[in-house]
C-alpha angles and dihedrals in degrees: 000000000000126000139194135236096266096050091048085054099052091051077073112032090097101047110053142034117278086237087050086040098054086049092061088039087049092054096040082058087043091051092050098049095049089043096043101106097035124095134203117242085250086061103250130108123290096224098079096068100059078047089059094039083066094033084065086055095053106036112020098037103020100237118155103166106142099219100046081049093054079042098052091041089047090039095116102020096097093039101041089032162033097230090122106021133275109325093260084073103020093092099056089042088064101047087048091061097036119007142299094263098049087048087054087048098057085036081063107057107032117102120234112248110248135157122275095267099056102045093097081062099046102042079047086056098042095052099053085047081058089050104062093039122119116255099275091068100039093059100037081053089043083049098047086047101045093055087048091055092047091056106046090096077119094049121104121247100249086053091044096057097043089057090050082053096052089042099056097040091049116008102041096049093050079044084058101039093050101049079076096058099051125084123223141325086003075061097064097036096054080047085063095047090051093046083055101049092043087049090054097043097058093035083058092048091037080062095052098054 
């Protein structure tokens, strides 16, 4: 279910300080600016799935660190738009607005624009940079993934198939890696997200089959 701007401020107001909190509600307001003219292939509108990429951090692991959140909302912003420059000067543009570590986050996980022949090396390249992260990178990256893989239902099934692929070469094994590294009850919780990435993935094989 979808939710506004006041209630997803009132999922934090508890658990942050009102300076930090501005921040994430600066960046929410950020998101939905930059996004504002772009669609998801399902037809509605993008920004509901940073939304939700932030949405896995609060509900479903219980992360309330206010930086990954302004990460996971911007996650897409520098490499899907202009909203703070080409990406040479986006980064410190965002610092600038919000702090040093959520600029590296979203540094992290932003692809690099190439052109369209080059993009298997590069995604090859992204992904075992993800690899070798810290923590911080790799979930905000397994939650982005996991709400794009809840929402393919629009997708057609080559392209299905090709992102369970992905998915299961590069996102399930630094699932995997990174359960070890969290303490508990984020521990268990990671465990179910995985178990639902890894499901999709070979029920969407299973159909192409």
């Amino acid at each position: 279910m979808e939710i506004g701007r006041e209630e997803f401020q009132k999922l934090l107001e508890l658990k942050m300080t009102p300076n930090n909190l501005n921040l994430v509600m600066d960046a929410y307001n950020f998101a939905k600016r930059g996004h504002a003219t772009q669609k998801r292939d399902g037809g509605e509108r993008y920004f509901e799935h940073p939304k939700r990429v932030a949405l896995i951090f609060i509900r479903e692991l219980g992360i309330y660190d206010y930086e990954m959140i302004i990460a996971a909302l911007l996650h897409d912003v520098v490499e899907d738009t202009y909203l703070f420059g080409s990406q040479d000067v986006a980064f410190e543009s965002i610092q600038r607005h919000f702090t040093k570590r959520a600029a590296e986050l979203v540094h992290f996980v932003t692809k690099q624009k190439v052109p369209t022949e080059q993009k298997d090396d590069r995604d090859r390249c992204y992904f075992e940079r993800i690899q070798h992260a810290a923590k911080e990178p790799k979930l905000i990256k397994l939650a982005d993934r996991l709400d794009n893989i809840r929402d393919f239902n629009s997708w057609i099934p080559e392209r299905k198939l090709r992102y369970a692929e992905e998915t299961e070469m590069y996102c399930l094994p630094i699932a995997r890696n990174i359960i070890s590294e969290l303490s508990q009850p984020m521990a268990n919780r990671m465990q179910g997200l995985y178990n639902e990435m890894l499901n999709i993935c070979r029920q969407i094989k299973q159909d192409a089959t």
